[in-house]
C-alpha positions in Angstrom: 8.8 -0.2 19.7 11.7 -1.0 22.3 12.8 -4.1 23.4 9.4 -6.9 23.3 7.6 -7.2 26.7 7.8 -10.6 27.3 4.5 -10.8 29.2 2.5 -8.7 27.0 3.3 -10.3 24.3 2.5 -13.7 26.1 -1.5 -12.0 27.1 -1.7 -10.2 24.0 -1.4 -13.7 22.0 -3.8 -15.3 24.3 -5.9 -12.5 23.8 -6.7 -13.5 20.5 -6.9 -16.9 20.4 -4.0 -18.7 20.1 -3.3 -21.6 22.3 -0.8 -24.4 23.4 2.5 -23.6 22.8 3.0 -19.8 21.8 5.8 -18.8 19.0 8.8 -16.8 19.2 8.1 -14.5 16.7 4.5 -13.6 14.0 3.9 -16.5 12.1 0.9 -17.2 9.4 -1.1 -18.3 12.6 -0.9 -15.1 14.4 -1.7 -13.0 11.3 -4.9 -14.7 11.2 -5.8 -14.7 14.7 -5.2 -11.1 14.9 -7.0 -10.1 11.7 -10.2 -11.9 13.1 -9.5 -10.1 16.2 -12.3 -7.7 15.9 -13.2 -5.0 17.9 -9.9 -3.6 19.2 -7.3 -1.9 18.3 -3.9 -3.1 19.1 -0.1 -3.9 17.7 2.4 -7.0 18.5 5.6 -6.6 18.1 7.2 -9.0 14.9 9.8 -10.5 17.2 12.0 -10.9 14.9 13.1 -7.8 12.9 14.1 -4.8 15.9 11.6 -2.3 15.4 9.3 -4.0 13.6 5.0 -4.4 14.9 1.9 -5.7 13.5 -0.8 -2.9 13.9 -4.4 -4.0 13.5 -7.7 -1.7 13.4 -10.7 -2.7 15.3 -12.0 -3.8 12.1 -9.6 -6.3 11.5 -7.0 -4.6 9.1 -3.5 -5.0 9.8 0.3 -3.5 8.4 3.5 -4.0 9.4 5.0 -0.3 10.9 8.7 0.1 11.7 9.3 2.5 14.6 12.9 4.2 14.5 14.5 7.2 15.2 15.1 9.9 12.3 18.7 10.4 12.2 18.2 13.7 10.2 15.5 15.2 12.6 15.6 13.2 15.5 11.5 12.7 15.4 10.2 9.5 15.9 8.8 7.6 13.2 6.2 5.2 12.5 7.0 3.9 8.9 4.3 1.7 7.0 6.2 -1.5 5.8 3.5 -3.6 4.6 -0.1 -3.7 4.1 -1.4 -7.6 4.9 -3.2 -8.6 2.3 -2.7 -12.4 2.7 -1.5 -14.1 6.1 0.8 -16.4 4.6 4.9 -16.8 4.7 5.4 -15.1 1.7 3.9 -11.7 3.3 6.0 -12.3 6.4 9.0 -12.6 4.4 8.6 -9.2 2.2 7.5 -7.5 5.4 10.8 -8.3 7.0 13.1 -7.7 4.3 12.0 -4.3 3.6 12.3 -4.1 7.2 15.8 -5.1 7.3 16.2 -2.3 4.4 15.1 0.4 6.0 17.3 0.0 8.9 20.1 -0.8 6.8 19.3 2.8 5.4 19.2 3.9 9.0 22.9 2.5 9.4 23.9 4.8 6.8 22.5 7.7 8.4 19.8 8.0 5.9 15.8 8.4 7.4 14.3 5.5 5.4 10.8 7.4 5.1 12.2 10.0 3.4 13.5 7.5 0.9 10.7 5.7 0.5 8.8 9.1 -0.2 11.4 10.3 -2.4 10.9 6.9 -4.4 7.3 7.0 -4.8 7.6 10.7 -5.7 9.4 9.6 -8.7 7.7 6.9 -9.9 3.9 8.7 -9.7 3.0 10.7 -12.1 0.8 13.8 -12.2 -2.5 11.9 -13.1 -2.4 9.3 -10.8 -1.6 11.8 -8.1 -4.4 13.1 -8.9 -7.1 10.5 -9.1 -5.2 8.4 -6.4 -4.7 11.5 -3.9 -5.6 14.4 -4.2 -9.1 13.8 -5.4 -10.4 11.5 -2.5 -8.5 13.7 0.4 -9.4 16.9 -1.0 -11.6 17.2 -4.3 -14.4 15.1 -2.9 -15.1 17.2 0.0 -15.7 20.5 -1.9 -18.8 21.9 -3.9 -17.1 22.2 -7.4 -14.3 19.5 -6.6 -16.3 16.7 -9.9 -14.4 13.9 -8.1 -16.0 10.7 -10.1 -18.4 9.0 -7.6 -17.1 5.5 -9.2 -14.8 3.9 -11.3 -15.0 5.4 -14.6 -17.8 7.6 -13.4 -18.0 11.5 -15.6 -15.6 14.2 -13.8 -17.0 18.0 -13.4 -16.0 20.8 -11.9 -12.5 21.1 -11.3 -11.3 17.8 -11.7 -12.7 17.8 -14.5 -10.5 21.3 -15.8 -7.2 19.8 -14.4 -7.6 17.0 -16.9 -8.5 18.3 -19.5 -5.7 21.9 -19.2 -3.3 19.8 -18.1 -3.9 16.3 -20.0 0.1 16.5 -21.7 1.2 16.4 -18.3 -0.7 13.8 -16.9 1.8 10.9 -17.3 4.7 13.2 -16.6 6.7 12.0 -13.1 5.4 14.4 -10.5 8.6 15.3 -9.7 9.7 16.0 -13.1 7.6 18.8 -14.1 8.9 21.9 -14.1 8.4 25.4 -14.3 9.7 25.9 -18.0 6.8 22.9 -18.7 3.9 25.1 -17.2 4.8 28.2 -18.9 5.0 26.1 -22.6 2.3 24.6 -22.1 0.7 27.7 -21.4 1.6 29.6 -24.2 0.4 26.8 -26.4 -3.0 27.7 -24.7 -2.8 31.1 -25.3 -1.7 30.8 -28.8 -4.8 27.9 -29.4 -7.2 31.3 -28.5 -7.4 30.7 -24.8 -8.5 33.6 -23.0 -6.6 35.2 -20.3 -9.0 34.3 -17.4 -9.5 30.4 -18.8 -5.5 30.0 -18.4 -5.6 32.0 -14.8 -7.9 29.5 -13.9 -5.8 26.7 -15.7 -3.2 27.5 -13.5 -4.8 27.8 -10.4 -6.5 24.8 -10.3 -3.0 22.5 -11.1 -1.2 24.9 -8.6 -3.2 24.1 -5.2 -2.6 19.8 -5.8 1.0 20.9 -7.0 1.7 22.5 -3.8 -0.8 20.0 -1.5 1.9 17.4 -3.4 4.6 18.9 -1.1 6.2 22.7 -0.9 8.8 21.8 -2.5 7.4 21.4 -6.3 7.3 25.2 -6.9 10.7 26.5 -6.6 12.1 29.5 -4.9 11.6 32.7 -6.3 14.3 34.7 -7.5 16.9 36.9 -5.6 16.4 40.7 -5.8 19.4 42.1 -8.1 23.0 43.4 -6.1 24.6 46.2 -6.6 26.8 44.9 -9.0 23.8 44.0 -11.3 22.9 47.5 -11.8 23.7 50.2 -14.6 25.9 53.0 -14.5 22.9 55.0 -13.8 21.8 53.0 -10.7 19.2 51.0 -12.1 18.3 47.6 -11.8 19.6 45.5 -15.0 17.2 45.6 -17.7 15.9 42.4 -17.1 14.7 43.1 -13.3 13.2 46.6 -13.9 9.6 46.9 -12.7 8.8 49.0 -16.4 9.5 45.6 -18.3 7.0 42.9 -16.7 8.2 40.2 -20.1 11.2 40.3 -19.0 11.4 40.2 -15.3 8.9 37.3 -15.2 11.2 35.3 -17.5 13.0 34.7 -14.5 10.3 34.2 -12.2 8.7 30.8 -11.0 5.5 30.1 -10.8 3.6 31.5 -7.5 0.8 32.4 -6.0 0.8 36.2 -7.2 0.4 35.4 -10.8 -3.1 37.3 -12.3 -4.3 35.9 -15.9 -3.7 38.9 -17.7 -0.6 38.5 -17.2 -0.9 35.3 -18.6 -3.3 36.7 -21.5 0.1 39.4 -22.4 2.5 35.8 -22.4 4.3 36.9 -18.9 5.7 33.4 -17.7 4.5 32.6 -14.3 5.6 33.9 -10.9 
């Protein structure tokens, strides 16, 4: 969103209703008018914050968007800003200041979405990641997904195994588990009488919403040893030799590679 078209915004507010003497900027009024607007879909610009438009779907529901320019990638960007829940001053107002936020942030040189992912990334936790995400976008849509129909509905299939493997990890921070977490609570598995293939399957069912979470949860896998890290005799250090599988894959992070009896002879993940 450039600078406002004077004239479109002129038709666009006669377009929905409102008459007499038009406003400067979105009021209360507009919000209304535009949310009973039905049938179209169409955006006004706030008017008062730069960047800053009302969005509304042809069923009537709106959110406040903030186009900018990434000043890390150069893309442009449609952040969400507010959902309108109420058309009242009080939504206006929190609209606009997160607004004025964000392109603060973009003063700075930082790309407010990525903060604003980065903040939510922290704050959710594995659980309701889970419920709130990745089962309705991807669970629900599969055979074996047991995504709960309802509210407090019974989960099968393999929502159903992630909560019940992984249940110690639920309210962990999304971005706060970690590799050396997975593996522990692995071997606690194993050592409860878990076979090999049940934790191979633990595993692989947390590691497809880990990674649909963003690429970045399962870290890089280790370098390949130097020269330098071999022995006299030219061989790799005794923790990288092919011969000792423990050892090697105490270094390793999880990945996709990982087979459960590995898991069943207590090799960490790859």
């Amino acid at each position: 969103m450039g600078v406002r078209n004077d004239v479109q915004w002129v038709d666009r507010l006669r377009a929905i209703g409102i008459k007499g003497k038009l406003p400067a900027s979105v009021t209360p009024k507009v919000l209304e008018a535009a949310r009973a607007h039905r049938g179209e879909r169409f955006t006004i610009p706030d008017g008062t914050v730069p960047g800053l438009y009302l969005q509304v779907g042809e069923t009537g529901h709106a959110a406040f968007y903030l186009a900018f320019r990434s000043p890390t990638s150069g893309t442009r960007t449609n952040m969400k800003i507010a959902t309108i829940e109420a058309p009242d001053e009080a939504t206006l107002a929190r609209a606009r200041s997160k607004a004025v936020q964000a392109r603060e942030q973009l003063g700075t040189g930082q790309d407010p979405a990525a903060v604003e992912r980065k903040r939510q990334d922290e704050a959710q936790t594995l659980g309701a990641y889970l419920r709130g995400t990745y089962a309705p976008k991807v669970l629900q849509h599969r055979k074996d997904g047991g995504c709960p129909k309802e509210q407090g509905g019974k989960a099968t299939g393999t929502y159903a195994r992630l909560e019940a493997a992984w249940k110690p990890l639920l309210l962990v921070g999304l971005a706060e588990i970690t590799r050396e977490q997975i593996e522990q609570h692995l071997a606690w598995r194993k050592g409860a009488g878990k076979l090999a293939g049940t934790l191979f399957r633990d595993w692989s069912a947390l590691r497809v919403p880990v990674e649909h979470a963003g690429p970045r949860r399962l870290p890089a896998h280790r370098r390949r040893p130097r020269a330098r890290d071999r022995d006299a005799q030219g061989r790799d250090h005794p923790a990288d030799r092919r011969d000792d599988p423990p050892a090697r894959a105490a270094h390793r992070p999880p990945g996709r590679s990982d087979q459960g009896e590995q898991v069943a002879h207590g090799v960490p993940l790859r």
